[in-house]
C-alpha positions, -999 to +999 in steps of 0.1 A: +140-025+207+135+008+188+100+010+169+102+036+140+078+046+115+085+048+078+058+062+050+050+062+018+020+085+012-002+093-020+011+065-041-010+071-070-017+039-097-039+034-124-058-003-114-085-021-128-107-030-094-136-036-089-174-052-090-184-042-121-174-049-155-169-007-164-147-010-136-125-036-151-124-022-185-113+011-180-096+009-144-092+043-121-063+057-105-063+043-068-046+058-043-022+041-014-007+049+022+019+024+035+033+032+073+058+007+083+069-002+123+106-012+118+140-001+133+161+024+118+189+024+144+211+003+122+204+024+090+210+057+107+245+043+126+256+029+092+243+056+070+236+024+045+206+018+026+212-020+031+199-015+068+162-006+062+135-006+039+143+009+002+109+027-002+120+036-039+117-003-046+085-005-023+069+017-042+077-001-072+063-034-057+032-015-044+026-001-077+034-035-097+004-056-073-020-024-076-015-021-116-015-062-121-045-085-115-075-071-107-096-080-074-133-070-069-126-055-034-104-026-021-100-044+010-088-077-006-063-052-024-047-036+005-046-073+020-022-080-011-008-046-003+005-056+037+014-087+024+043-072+000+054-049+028+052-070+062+076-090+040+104-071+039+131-075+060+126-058+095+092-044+092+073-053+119+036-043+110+017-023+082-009+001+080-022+001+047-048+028+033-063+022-002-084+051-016-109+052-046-120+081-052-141+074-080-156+045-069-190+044-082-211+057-056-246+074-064-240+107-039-211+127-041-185+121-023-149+131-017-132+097-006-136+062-002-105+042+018-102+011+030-073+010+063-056-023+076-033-033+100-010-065+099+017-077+115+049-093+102+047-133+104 
């Protein structure tokens, strides 16, 4: 069976995670990768959007769980994240990347990610 890889990259979202209370009160943008294993044979024989994974409505579902309730942990985010997407019809794994690039961290830095990998149930 064919294993294709769909992505959504750079999904940026204004969230309000984190450890400390700043954190929570005025939120950050945070920034998230998807890639998806699933087949696209069927979508690209139909032509049909019905036949694989609509990433303007997965970006809207991403967005909707990084903008709702808060979660101290980046990691528990993206677990919320691979959740949503190893959901969806056909997908067969995730590999989901949240970034925080202003997490507060004493040295400077450019980024801080957290990357998982699940697998559809």
């Amino acid at each position: 069976m064919d294993t294709d890889l769909i992505t959504l990259t750079g999904l940026r979202v204004h969230g309000r995670h984190g450890v400390f209370d700043f954190e929570r009160d005025a939120g950050q943008d945070f920034i998230v990768d998807v890639a998806l294993r699933t087949s696209t044979a069927a979508a690209a024989a139909s032509d049909d959007l019905r036949h694989t994974v609509d990433y303007g409505a997965l970006a809207d579902t991403l967005a909707a769980i990084v903008a709702g309730e808060p979660v101290n942990l980046i990691e528990t985010l993206a677990e919320r994240l691979a959740a949503a997407c190893t959901a969806l019809e056909g997908v067969r794994s995730a590999t989901v990347t949240v970034h925080k690039p202003q997490a507060p961290i004493a040295q400077q830095f450019t980024d801080v990610a957290v990357t998982i990998e699940r697998s559809a149930q």
